[in-house]
C-alpha positions as CSV (number, residue, x, y, z in Angstrom):
1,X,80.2,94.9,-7.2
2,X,77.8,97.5,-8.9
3,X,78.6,100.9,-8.3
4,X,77.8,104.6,-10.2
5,X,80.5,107.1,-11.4
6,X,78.5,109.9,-9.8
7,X,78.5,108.4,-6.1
8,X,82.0,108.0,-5.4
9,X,82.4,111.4,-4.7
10,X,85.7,114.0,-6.0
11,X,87.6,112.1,-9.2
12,X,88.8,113.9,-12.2
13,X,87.5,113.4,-15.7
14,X,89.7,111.3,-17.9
15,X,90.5,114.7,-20.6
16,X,89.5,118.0,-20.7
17,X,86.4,118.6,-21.9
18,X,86.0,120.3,-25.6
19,X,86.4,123.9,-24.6
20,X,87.9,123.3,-20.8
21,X,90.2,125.3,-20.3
22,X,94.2,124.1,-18.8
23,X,95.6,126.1,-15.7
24,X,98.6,127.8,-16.4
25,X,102.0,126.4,-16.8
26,X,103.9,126.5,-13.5
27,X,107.8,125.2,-12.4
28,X,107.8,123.4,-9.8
29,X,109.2,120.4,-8.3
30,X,107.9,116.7,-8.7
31,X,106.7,116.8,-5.1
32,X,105.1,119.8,-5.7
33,X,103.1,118.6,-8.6
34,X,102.1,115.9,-6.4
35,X,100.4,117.5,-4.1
36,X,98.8,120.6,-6.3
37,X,97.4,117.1,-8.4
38,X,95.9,115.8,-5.1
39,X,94.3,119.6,-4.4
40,X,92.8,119.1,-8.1
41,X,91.6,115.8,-7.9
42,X,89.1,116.8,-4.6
43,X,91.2,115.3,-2.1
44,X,91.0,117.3,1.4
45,X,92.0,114.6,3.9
46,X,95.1,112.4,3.6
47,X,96.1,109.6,6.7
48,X,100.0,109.2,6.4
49,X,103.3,109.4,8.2
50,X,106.5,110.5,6.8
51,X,109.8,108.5,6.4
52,X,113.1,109.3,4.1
53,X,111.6,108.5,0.7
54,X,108.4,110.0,1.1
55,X,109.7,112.7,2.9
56,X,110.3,115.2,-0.6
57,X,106.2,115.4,-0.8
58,X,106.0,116.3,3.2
59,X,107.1,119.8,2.3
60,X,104.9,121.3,-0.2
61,X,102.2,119.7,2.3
62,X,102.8,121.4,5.0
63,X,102.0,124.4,2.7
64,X,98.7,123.6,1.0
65,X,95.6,125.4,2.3
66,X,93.7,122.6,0.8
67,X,94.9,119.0,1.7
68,X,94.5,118.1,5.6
69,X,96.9,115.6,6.7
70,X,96.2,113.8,9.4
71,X,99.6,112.0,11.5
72,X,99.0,108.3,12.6
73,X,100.6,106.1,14.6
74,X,101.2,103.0,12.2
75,X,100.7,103.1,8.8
76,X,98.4,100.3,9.0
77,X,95.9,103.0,10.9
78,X,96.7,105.3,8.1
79,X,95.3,102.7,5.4
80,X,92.1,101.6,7.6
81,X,91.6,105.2,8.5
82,X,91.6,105.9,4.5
83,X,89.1,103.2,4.1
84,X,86.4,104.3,6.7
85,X,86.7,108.0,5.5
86,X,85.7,106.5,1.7
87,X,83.1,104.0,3.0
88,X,81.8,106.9,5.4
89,X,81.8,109.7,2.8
90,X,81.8,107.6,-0.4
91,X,85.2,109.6,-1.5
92,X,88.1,107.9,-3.0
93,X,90.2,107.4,0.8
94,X,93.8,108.7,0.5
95,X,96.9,107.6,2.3
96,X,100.9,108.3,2.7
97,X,103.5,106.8,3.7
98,X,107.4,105.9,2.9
99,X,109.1,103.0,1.4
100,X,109.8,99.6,2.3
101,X,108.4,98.6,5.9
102,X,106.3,102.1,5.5
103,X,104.8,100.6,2.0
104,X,104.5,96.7,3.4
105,X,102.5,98.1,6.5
106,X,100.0,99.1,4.4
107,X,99.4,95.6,3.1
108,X,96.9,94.4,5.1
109,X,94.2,97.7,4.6
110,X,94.8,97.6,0.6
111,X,94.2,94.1,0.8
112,X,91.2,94.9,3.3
113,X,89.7,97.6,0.8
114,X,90.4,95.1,-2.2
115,X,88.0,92.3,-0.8
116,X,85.5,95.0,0.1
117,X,85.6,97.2,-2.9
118,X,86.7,100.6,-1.3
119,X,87.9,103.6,-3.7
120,X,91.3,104.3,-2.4
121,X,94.5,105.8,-3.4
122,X,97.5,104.7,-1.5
123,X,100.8,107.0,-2.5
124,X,104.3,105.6,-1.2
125,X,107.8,106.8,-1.9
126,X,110.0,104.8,-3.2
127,X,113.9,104.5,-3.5
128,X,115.8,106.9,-6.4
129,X,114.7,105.3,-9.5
130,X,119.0,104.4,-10.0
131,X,118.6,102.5,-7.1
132,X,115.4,100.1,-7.7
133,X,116.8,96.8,-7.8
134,X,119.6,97.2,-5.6
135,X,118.0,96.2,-2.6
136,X,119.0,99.5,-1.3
137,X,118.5,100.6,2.1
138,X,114.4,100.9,3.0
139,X,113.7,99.2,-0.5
140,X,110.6,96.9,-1.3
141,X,108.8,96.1,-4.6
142,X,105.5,97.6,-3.4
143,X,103.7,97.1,-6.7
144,X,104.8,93.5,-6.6
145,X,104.2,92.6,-3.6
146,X,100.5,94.2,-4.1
147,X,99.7,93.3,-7.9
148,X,97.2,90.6,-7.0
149,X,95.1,93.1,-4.0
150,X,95.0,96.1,-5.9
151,X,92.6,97.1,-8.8
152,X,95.6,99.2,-10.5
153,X,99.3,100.5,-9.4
154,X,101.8,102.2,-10.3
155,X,105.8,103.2,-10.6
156,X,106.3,106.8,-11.4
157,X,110.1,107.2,-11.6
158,X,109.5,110.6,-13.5
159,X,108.4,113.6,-12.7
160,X,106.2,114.6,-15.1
161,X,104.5,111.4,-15.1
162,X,102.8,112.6,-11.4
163,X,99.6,115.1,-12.6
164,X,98.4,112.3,-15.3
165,X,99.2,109.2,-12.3
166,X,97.1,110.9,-9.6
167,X,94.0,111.8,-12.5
168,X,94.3,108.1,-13.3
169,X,94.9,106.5,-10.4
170,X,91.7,108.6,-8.4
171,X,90.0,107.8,-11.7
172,X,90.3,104.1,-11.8
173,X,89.7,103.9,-8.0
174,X,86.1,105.5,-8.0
175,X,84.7,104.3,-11.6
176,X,83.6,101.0,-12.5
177,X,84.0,98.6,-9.2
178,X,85.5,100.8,-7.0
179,X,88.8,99.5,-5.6
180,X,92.6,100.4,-4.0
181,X,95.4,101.8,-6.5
182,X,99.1,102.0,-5.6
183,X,100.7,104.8,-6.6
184,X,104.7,104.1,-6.0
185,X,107.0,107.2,-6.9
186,X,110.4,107.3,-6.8
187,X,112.5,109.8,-4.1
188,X,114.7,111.2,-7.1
189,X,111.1,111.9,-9.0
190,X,110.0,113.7,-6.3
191,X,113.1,116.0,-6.0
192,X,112.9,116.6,-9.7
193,X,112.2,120.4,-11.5
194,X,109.1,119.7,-13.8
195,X,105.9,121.5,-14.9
196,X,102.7,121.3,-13.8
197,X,99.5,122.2,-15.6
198,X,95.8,120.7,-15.2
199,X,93.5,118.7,-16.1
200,X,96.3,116.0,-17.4
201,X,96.1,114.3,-20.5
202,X,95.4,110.7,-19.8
203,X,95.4,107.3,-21.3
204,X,93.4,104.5,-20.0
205,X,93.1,102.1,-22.9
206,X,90.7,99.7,-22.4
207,X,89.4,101.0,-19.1
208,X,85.8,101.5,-19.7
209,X,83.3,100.0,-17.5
210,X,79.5,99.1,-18.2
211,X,77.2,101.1,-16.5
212,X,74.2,100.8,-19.0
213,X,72.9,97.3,-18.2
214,X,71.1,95.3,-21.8
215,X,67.5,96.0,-21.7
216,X,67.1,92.3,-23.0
217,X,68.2,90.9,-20.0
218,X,66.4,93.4,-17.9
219,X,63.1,92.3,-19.9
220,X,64.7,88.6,-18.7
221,X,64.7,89.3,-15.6
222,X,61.4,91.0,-15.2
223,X,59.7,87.9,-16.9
224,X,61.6,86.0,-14.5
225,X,60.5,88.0,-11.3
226,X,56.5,87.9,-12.5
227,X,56.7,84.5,-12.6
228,X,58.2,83.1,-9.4
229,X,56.5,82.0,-6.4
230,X,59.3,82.5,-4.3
231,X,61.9,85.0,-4.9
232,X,64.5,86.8,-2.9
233,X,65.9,89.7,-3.5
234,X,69.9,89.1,-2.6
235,X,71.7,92.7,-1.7
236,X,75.2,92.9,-1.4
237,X,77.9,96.1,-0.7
238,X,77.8,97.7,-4.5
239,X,74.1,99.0,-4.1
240,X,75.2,101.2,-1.0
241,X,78.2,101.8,-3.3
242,X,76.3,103.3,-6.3
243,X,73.6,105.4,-4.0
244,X,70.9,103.0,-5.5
245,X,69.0,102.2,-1.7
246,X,66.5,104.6,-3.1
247,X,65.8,102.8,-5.8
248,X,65.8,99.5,-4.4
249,X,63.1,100.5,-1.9
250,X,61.1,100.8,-4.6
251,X,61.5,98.0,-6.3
252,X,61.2,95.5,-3.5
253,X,57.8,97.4,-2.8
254,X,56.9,97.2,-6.4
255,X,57.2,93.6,-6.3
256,X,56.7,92.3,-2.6
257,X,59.7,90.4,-2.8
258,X,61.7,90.0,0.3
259,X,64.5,91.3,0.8
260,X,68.0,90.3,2.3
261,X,70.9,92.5,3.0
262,X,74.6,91.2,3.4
263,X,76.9,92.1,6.0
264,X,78.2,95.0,3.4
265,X,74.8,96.0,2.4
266,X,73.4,96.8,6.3
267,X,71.3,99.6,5.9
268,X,71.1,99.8,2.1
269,X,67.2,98.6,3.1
270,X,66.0,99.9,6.3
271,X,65.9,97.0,8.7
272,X,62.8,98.1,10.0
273,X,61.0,97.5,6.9
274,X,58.4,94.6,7.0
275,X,59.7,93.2,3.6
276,X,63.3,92.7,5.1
277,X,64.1,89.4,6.2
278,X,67.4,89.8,7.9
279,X,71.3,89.1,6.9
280,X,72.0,86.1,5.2
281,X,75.6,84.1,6.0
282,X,77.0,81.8,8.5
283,X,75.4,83.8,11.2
284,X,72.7,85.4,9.3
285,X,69.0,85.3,10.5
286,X,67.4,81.7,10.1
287,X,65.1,83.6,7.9
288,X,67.0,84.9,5.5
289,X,68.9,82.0,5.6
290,X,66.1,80.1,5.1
291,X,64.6,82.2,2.4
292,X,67.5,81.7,0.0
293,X,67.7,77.7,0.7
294,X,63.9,77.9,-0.5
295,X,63.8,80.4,-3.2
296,X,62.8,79.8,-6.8
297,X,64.5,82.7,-7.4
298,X,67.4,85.0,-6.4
299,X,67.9,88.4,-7.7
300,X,71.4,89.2,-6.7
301,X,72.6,93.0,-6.7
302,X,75.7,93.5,-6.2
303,X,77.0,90.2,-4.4
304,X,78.9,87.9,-5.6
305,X,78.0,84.8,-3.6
306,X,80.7,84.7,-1.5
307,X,81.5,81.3,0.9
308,X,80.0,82.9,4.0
309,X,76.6,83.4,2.3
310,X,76.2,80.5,0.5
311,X,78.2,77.7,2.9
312,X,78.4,74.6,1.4
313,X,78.3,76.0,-2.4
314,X,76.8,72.9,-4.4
315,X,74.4,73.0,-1.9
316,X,73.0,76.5,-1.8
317,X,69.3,77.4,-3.3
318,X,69.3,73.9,-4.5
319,X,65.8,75.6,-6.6
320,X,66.6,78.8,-7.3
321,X,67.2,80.7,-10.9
322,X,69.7,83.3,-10.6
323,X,69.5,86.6,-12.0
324,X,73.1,88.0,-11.2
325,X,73.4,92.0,-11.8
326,X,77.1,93.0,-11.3
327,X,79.5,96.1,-12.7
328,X,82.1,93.6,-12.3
329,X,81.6,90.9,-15.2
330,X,84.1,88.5,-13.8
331,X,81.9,88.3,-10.8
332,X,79.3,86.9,-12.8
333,X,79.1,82.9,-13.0
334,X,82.4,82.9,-10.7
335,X,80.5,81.1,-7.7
336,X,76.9,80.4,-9.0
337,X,75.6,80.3,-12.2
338,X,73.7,82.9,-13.8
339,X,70.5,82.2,-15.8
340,X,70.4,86.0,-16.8
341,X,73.7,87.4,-16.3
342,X,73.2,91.5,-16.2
343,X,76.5,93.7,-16.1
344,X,76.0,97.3,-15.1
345,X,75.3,100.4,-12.9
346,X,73.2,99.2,-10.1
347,X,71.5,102.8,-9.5
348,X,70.6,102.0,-13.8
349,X,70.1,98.2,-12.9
350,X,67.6,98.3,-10.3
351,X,66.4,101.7,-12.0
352,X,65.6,99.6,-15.1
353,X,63.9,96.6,-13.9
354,X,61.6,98.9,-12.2
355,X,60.3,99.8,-15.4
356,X,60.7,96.3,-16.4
357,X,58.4,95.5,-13.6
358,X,55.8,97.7,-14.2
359,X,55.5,96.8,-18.0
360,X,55.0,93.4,-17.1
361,X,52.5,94.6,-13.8
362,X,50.4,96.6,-16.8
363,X,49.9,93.0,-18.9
364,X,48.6,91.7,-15.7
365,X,51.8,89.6,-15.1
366,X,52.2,90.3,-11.1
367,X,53.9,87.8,-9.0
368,X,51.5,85.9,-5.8
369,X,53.7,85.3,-3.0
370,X,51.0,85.3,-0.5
371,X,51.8,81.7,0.1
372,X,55.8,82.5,0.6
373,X,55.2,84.9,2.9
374,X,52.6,83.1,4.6
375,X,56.3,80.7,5.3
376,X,58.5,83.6,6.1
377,X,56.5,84.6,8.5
378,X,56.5,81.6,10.4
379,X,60.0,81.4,10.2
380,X,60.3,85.1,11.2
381,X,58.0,84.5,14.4
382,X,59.4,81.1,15.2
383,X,63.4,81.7,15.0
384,X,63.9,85.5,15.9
385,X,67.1,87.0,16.6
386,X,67.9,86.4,20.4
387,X,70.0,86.1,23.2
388,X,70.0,84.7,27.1
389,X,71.2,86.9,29.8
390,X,74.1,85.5,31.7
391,X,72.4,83.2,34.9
392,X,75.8,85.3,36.8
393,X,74.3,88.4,36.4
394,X,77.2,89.9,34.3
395,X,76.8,91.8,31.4
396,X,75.6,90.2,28.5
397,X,77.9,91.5,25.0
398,X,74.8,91.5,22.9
399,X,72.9,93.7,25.4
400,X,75.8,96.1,26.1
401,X,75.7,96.3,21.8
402,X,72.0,96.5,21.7
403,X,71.8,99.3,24.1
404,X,74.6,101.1,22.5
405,X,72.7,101.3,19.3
406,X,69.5,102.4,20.8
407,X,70.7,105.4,23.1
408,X,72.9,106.4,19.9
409,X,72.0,109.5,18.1
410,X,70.5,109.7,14.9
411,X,72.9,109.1,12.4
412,X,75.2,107.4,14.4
413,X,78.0,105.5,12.1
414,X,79.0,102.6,13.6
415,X,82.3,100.7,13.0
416,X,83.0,97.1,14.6
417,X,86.4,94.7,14.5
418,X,85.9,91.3,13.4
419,X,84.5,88.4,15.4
420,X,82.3,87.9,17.7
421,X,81.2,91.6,18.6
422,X,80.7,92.3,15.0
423,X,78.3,89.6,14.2
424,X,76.7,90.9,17.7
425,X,77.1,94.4,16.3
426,X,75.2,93.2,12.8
427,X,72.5,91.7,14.6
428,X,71.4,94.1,17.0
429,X,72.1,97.2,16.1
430,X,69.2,98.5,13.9
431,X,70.3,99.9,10.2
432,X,68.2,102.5,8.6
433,X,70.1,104.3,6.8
434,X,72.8,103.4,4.1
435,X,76.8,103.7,5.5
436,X,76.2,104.0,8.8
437,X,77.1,100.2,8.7
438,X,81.3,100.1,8.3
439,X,83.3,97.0,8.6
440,X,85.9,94.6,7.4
441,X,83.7,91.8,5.4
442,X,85.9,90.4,2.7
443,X,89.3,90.2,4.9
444,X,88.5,89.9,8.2
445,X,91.1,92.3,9.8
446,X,91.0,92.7,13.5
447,X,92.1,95.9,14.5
448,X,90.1,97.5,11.6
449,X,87.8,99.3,13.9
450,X,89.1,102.5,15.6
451,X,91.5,103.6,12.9
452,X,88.2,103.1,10.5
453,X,86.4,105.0,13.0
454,X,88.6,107.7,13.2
455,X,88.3,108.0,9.3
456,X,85.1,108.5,9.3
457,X,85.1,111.1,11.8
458,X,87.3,112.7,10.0
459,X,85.6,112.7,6.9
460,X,82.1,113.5,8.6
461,X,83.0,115.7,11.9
462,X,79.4,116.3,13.1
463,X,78.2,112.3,12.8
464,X,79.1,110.7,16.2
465,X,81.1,107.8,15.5
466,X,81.0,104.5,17.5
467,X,83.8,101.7,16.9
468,X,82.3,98.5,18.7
469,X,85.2,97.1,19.5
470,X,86.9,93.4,20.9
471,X,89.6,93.4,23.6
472,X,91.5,91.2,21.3
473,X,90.9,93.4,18.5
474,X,91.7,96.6,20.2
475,X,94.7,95.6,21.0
476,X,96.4,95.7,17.6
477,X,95.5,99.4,16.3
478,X,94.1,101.3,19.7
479,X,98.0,103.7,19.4
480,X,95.5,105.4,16.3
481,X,93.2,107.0,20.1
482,X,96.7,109.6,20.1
483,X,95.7,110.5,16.6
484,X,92.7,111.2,17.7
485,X,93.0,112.5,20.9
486,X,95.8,115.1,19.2
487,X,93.4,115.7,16.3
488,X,90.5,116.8,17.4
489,X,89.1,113.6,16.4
490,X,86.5,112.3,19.2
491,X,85.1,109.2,18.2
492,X,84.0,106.7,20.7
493,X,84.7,103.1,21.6
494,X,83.4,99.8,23.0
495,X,85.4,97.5,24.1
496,X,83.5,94.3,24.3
497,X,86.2,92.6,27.0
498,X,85.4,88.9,27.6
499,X,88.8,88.2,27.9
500,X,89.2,86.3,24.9
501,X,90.0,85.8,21.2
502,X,86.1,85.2,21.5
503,X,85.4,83.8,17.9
504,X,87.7,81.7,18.4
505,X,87.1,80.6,21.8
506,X,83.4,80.0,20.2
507,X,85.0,77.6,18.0
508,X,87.0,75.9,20.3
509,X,83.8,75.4,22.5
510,X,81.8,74.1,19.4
511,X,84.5,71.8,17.5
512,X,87.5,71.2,19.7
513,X,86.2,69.6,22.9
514,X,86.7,73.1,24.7
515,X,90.5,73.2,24.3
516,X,91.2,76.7,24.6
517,X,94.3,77.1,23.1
518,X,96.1,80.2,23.1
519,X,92.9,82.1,22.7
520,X,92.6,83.3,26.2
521,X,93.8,87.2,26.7
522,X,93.2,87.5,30.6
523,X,95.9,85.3,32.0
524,X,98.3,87.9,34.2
525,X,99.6,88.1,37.9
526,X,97.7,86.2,40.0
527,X,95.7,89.3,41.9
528,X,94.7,89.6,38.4
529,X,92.8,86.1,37.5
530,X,89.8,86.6,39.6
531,X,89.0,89.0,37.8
532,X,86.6,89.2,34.2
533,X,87.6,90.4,31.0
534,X,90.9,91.8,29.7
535,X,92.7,93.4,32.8
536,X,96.7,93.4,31.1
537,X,96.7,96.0,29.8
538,X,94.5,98.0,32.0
539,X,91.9,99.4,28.9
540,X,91.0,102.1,31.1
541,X,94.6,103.6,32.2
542,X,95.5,102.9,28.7
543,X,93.0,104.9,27.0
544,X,93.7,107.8,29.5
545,X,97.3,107.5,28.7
546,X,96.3,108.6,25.4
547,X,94.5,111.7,25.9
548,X,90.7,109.8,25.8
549,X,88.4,109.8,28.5
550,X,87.8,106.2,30.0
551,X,84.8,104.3,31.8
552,X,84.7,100.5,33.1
553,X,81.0,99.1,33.3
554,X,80.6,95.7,34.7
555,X,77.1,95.9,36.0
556,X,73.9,96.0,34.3
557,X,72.2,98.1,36.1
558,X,74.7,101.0,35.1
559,X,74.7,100.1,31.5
560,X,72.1,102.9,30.4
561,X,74.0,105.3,32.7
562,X,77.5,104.8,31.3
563,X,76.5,104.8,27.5
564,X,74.5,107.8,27.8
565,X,77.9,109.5,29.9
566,X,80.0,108.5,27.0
567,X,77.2,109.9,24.3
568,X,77.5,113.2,25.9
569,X,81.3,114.0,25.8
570,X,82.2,115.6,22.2
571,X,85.1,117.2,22.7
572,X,87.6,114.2,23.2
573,X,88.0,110.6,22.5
574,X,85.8,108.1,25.1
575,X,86.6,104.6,25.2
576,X,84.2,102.1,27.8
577,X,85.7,99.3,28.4
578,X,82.4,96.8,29.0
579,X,83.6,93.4,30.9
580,X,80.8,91.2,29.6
581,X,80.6,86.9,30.3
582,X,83.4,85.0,28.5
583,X,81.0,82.1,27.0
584,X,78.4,84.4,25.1
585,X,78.3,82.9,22.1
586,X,77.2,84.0,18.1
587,X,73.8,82.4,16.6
588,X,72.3,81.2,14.8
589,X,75.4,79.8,12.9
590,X,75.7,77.6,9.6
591,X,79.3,75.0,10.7
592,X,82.0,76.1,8.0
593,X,81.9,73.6,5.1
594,X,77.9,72.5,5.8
595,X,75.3,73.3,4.3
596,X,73.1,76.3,4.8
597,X,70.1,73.4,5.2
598,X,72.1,72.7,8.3
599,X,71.3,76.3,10.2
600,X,71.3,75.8,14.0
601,X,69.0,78.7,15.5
602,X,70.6,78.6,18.9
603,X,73.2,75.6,19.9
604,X,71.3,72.0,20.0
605,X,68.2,74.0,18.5
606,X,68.1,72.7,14.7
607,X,65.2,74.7,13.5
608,X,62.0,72.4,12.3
609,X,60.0,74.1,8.6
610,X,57.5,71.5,8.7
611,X,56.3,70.1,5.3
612,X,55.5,71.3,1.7
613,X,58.5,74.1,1.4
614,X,60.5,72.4,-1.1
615,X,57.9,71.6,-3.4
């Protein structure tokens, strides 16, 4: 993934600069230093909860002017909540908690920001450094068990190690391809006398990651770009991540290409634009879809042609050159092939072949796509994005989204879970505006949403914050509404209740003769069954338990009414728990393993692109 230095927000510079002057010796303890090196590093929000080993560094916290910490419920909240503050405020996220089942809850949101490249600094204590090894009480090789989902980590077992651990480990987390770092630190190194001056010295050999892409290869690529008939320009997460949407706007005008956005890249081009074709993937837009099965050409920045976007891989853009532009060089060639491999910057990337461009645009070399957008047009009329309303009258999931994001404020940043409601939430929500678009893409985690949304609250208190939201999904990470609630943290959620594990259920329906195996979340007493959606728990008596306010709509015609009640409350947590029709389903959709040729528009609808495109 492509990403700039500059854009990641507070990270401290790898050695004093010549003339920078040190701050003065002081004595203090290990935990001490640990938290005076977080104040110096730019870090003003940390997600945590305390526990014995950890519990050395809780003291000097509770003293700093500086460093807001912010109590969760599960420490699995505290890493997703990290991880929608940095995607919201492009910061490096920071979280805190103890050792062993404190340091193995956090598992699944480092793993979560590995897949989807998210700066983030995860400190957890860790047993007396006498004691590693002993399986002592509350013990767990952290930095084992997370070697392979973390960019860096590390075991500090002394105490003057900390200051130059932090300075790396926030350095290594927003530089290059942004990423999660453990920081492990023994009890005993906490309690500790040491001294504590800054900036560090540090030492990161071999740690230096290309911005400045090979102006060869950019010529390459401009060449390249003149000269197609049919090129597309593939957008993936590290363009949002290096603040270069400004610069791609420019280039795809420049050239007229289109332009396709991933489901980490929504809003990195405005989704209004006339040049953007829609998401590609599984359940991207038949047009964009389309457009990539068809393309001479791809122009990849900062995607790395992962299985959802590309389906059936020796398949995919059957006539397509590649032009793959990554900070990340092991990205490049990994999936697809690269006829001009770039490694770099994105912001310097896209910023370069602009230039490129427009050298090649002065020797008269400008591309004619008339004739390919004369097809994507067709295809864009022909196939839009769509849905049916339910013949019961009930609330339709994609309408209840849909509406959501038009009586949002400008600005809005949206969260969603993973399934059914988040493709929903992709699709029909419109994206202007770069992170205003968080989810989890890589992973997959459901219950990613509120604690995410509560991040990014956090991180961003005057942007109203919507986490769209599924019943099963809520379910696994809705205790983080009392960190809200007692926080002043009042972010809002959707739950879309159709009384199911709905992507799932979708499956089921499509590929296992509608044997609905343990996917259904409704079953309860039987006063209970006639009933739609989610009803055990009660969403609404739930959500009131913890401090939120708490609206049911069923009907349509309050839908407007009910969104627009929860838009006005600011000054608490509101969750609406929408009961919409159990058999909505997700499309268009690409079957897992198939090929992208194989994109059904709507089910039994295979769409028909006539004659002459694969010429």
């Amino acid at each position: 993934m492509l990403m700039t230095e500059q854009a990641t927000g507070n990270h401290p510079q790898p050695r004093p600069r010549n003339g920078a002057t040190t701050s003065p010796v002081e004595h203090v303890t290990g935990a001490q230093s640990l938290i005076r090196s977080l104040e110096e590093v730019g870090a003003d929000t940390i997600f945590g909860l305390p526990g014995g080993c950890i519990l050395p560094a809780y003291d000097p916290l509770m003293d700093s002017q500086k460093v807001r910490h912010i109590l969760v419920r599960h420490e699995q909240g505290a890493g997703h909540a990290a991880t929608g503050y940095a995607q919201a405020t492009g910061k490096v996220g920071v979280c805190m908690v103890t050792s062993g089942p404190g340091a193995t809850n956090l598992v699944t949101p480092i793993a979560d920001a590995h897949m989807d490249s998210v700066p983030l600094v995860a400190i957890t204590g860790q047993v007396s450094s006498k004691a590693i090894g002993t399986d002592a009480f509350q013990e767990a090789d952290i930095c084992g068990i997370t070697m392979p989902i973390t960019k860096h980590n590390f075991l500090v077992t002394k105490a003057e190690d900390i200051p130059r651990t932090i300075a790396e480990a926030f350095h290594i987390a927003s530089t290059g391809r942004p990423g999660p770092v453990l920081v492990d630190i023994a009890k005993d190194a906490l309690q500790a006398k040491t001294t504590f001056s800054w900036p560090p010295q540090t030492d990161l050999p071999g740690y230096r990651p290309v911005t400045k892409p090979h102006a060869k290869q950019i010529r390459e690529a401009a060449k390249l770009i003149s000269a197609a008939k049919r090129p597309v320009l593939y957008v993936g997460g590290g363009v949002i991540k290096s603040g270069a949407t400004a610069e791609l706007k420019i280039l795809a005008e420049l050239t007229g290409a289109p332009v396709t956005t991933t489901l980490m890249a929504l809003g990195a081009f405005p989704d209004s634009h006339p040049l953007h074709v829609g998401m590609p993937g599984m359940h991207g837009a038949v047009t964009a879809v389309t457009a990539l099965q068809k393309a001479d050409l791809i122009v990849a920045l900062g995607a790395r042609f992962d299985d959802r976007v590309t389906g059936k891989l020796d398949s995919f853009a059957p006539y397509a050159k590649v032009v793959h532009a990554d900070i990340d060089p092991a990205e490049i060639g990994k999936n697809r092939a690269a006829d001009v491999p770039i490694v770099g910057d994105a912001r310097e990337v896209i910023a370069d072949l602009v230039q490129a461009v427009q050298a090649e645009h002065s020797e008269g070399n400008k591309g004619d796509y008339a004739a390919w957008w004369s097809d994507l047009n067709r295809w864009r009329e022909t196939y839009p994005l769509g849905y049916d309303l339910p013949e019961d009258g009930s609330l339709s999931p994609q309408q209840v989204i849909q509406r959501i994001g038009r009586l949002a404020p400008e600005g809005t940043i949206f969260t969603a879970g993973v399934g059914q409601h988040q493709m929903w939430a992709a699709h029909f929500i419109d994206y202007e505006q770069p992170a205003t678009w968080l989810n989890s893409g890589g992973a997959g985690t459901m219950g990613y949403a509120v604690p995410a949304a509560m991040g990014a609250k956090a991180g961003l208190p005057d942007r109203p914050v919507w986490a769209i939201d599924g019943d099963g999904c809520f379910q696994m990470t809705n205790q983080e509404l009392t960190t809200c609630a007692l926080n002043n943290i009042p972010i809002k959620v959707a739950i879309i209740n159709n009384g199911a594990l709905g992507m799932v259920r979708q499956w089921q329906t499509l590929f296992y003769n509608q044997r609905y195996s343990n996917t259904v979340l409704h079953s309860g007493p039987d006063e209970l069954k006639d009933n739609k959606g989610t009803r055990v728990p009660d969403f609404v008596k739930l959500s009131e338990a913890m401090g939120c306010v708490a609206l049911r709509c069923e009907d349509p015609a309050d839908l407007d009414k009910v969104i627009a009640e929860a838009n006005a409350i600011n000054d608490r947590p509101v969750v609406v728990d929408f009961i919409v029709h159990e058999d909505a389903q997700v499309w268009p959709m690409v079957a897992a393993g198939t090929s992208n040729d194989e994109v059904m528009a709507a089910r039994g609808v295979r769409p028909d692109f006539g004659d002459g495109e694969d010429d």
